[in-house]
C-alpha positions as CSV (number, residue, x, y, z in Angstrom):
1,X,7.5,-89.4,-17.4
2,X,6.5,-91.0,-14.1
3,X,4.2,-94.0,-14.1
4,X,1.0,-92.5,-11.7
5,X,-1.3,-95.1,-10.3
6,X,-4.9,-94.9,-11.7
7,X,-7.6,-94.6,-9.2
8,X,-8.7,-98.1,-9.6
9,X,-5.5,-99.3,-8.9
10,X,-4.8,-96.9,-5.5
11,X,-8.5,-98.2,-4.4
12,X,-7.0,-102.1,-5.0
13,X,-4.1,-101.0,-2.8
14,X,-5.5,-99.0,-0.1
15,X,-8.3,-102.0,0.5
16,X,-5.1,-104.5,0.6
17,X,-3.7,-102.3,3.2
18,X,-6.5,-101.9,5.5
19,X,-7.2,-105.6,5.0
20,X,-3.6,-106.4,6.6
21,X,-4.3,-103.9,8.9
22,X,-7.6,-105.9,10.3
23,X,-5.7,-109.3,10.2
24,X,-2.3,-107.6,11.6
25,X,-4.7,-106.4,14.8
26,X,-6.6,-110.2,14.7
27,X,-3.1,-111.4,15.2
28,X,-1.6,-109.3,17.7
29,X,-4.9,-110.1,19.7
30,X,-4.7,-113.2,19.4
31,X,-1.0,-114.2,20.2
32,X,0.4,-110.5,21.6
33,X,3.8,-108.5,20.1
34,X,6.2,-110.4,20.1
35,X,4.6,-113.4,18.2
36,X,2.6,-111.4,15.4
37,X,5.4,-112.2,13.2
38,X,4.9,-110.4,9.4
39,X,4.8,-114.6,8.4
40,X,2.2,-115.0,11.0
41,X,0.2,-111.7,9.3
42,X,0.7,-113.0,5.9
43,X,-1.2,-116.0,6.2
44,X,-3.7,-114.2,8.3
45,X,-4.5,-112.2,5.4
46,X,-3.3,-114.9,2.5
47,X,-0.8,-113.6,1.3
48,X,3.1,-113.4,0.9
49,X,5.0,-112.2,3.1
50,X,7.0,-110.0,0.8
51,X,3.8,-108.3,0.3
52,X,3.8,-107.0,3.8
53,X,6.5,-105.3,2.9
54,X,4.5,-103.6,0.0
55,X,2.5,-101.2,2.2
56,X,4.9,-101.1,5.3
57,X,8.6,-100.6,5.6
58,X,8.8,-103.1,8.3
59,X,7.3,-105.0,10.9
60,X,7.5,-102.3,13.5
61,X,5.5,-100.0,11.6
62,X,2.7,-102.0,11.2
63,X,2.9,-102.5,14.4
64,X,2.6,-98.9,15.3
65,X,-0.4,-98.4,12.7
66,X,-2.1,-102.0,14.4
67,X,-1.5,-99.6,17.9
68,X,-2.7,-96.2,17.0
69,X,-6.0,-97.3,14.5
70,X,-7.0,-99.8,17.8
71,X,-5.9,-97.7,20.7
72,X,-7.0,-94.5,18.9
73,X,-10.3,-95.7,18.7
74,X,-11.1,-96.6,22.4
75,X,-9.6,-93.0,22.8
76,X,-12.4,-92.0,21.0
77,X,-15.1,-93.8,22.5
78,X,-14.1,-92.6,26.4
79,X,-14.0,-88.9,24.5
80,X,-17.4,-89.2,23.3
81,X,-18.4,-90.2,26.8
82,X,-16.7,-87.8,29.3
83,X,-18.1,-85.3,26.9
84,X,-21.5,-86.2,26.2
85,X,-24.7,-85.5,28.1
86,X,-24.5,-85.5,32.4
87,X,-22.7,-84.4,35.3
88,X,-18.8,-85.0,35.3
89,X,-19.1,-87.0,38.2
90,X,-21.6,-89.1,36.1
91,X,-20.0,-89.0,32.9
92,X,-16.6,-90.0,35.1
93,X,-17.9,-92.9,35.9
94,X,-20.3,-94.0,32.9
95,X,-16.9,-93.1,30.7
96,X,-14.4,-95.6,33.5
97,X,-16.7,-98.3,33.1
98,X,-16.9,-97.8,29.4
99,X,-13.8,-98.2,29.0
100,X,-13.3,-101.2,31.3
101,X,-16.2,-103.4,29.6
102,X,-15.0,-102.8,26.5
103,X,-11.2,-104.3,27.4
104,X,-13.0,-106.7,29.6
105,X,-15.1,-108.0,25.8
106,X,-11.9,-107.9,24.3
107,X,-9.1,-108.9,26.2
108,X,-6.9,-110.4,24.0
109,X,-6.6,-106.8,22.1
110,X,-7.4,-104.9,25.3
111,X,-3.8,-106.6,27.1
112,X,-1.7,-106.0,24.3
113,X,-2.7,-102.1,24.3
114,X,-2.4,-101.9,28.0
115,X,-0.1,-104.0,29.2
116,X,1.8,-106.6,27.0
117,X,5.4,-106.5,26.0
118,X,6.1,-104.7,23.1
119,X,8.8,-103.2,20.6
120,X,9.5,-99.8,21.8
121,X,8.2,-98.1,19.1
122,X,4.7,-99.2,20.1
123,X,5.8,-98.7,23.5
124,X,5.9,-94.7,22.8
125,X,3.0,-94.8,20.8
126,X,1.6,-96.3,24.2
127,X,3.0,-93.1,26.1
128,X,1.1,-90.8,24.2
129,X,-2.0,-92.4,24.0
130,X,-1.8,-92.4,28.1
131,X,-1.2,-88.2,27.4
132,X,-4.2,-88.7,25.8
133,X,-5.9,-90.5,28.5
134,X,-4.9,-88.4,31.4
135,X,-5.8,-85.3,29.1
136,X,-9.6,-86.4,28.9
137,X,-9.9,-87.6,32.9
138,X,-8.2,-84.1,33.9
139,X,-10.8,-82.1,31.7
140,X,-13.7,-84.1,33.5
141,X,-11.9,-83.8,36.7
142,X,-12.1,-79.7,36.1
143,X,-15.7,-79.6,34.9
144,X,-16.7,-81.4,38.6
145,X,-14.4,-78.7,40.3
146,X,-16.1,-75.8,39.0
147,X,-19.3,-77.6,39.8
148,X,-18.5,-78.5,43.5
149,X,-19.1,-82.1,42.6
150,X,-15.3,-82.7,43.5
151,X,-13.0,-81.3,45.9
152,X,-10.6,-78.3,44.7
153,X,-7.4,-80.7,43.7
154,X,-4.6,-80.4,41.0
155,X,-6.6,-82.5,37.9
156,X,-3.5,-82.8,36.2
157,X,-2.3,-85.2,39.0
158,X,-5.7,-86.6,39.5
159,X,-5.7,-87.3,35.7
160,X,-2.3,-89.3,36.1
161,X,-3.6,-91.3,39.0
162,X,-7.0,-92.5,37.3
163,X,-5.2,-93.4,34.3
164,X,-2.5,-95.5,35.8
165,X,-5.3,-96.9,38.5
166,X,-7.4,-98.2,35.9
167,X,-4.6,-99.8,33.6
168,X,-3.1,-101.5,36.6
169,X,-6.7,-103.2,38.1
170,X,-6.8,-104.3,34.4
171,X,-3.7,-105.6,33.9
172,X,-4.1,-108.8,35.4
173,X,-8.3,-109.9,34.5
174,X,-7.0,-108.9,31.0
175,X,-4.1,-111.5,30.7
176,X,-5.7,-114.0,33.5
177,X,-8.2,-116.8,31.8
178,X,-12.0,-115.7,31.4
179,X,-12.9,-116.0,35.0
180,X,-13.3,-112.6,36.2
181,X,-16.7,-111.4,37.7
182,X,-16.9,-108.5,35.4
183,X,-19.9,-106.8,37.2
184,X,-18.5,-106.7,40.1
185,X,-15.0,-105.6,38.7
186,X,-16.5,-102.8,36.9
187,X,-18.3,-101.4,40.1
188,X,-15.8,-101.9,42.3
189,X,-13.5,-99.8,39.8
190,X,-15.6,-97.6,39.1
191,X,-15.6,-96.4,43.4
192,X,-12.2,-96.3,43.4
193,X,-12.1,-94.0,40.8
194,X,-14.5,-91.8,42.0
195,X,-12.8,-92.0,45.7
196,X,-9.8,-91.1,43.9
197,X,-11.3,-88.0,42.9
198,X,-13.0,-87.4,46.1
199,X,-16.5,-88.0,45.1
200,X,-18.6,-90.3,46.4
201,X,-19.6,-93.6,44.5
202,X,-23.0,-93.4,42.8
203,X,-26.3,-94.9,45.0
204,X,-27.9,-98.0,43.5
């Protein structure tokens, strides 16, 4: 008869495995990819690094749980704003420079979703979280058609274009040292989205 883990003991092992999760993610913000060896996540969360190997089959797919629990999650947080409460030309905006402070307060992690070199297994996990991306901007970008807050245009395309526009002005405050003016980043991103859209920036 097969030996089944009690429920105490599948609690013991699913807190182990969230904790290396957490100090895999610490790690990878700290130092990026390529250097977020399993030896480097071990002693992050104290223990061997056999036992890495306990809960994941190798370092890649830890990797690609690190991606999609952190990159998921700011997936969710621009989703909760395009589709709350407001205009879509509002939440457009309020949602881009969500986003953007967030990366900007955690830059570390922010870089090595957005930008940083990585195995390419994360790099397709990165791919479809852009789907993702491009998915939300193009739903907003249909609710302002059909409002007449944006010009008729394919949102689709739109979509693609805000996406890689606000990954790119990123890219380089995100892996530059803390010196960027981040008020007047976010508002200066923030009009270029909405120009990109065709509507017009919002009036202090």
């Amino acid at each position: 008869m097969a030996y089944r883990k009690t429920p105490a003991e599948l609690r013991r092992l699913d807190a182990a495995r969230e904790h290396l999760i957490a100090c895999a993610t610490a790690v990878v913000a700290e130092v990026g990819w390529s250097q977020a060896s399993v030896t480097a996540v071990a002693d992050s969360a104290g223990i061997a690094a056999g036992s890495v190997y306990q809960h994941f089959p190798s370092k890649s797919a830890l990797a690609v749980e690190v991606f999609r629990r952190a990159a998921g999650h700011e997936v969710e947080v621009l989703e909760t704003v395009l589709r709350g409460a407001g205009d879509p030309v509002s939440r457009l905006a309020s949602g881009v420079a969500v986003f953007a402070r967030r990366a900007l307060e955690n830059r570390g992690l922010a870089y090595a979703l957005l930008a940083a070199p990585a195995e390419p297994a994360v790099g397709a996990e990165r791919l479809e979280h852009r789907r993702r991306y491009r998915a939300l901007f193009a739903e907003v970008v249909r609710e302002g058609i059909a409002a007449g807050q944006l010009p008729p245009q394919h949102a689709e395309i739109t979509a693609a274009a805000l996406t890689g526009a606000v990954g790119e002005v990123l890219a380089y405050p995100l892996g530059a040292p803390d010196s960027t003016d981040t008020d007047a980043l976010l508002a200066d991103l923030t009009a270029t989205v909405l120009r990109c859209a065709g509507a017009a920036a919002p009036s202090n």
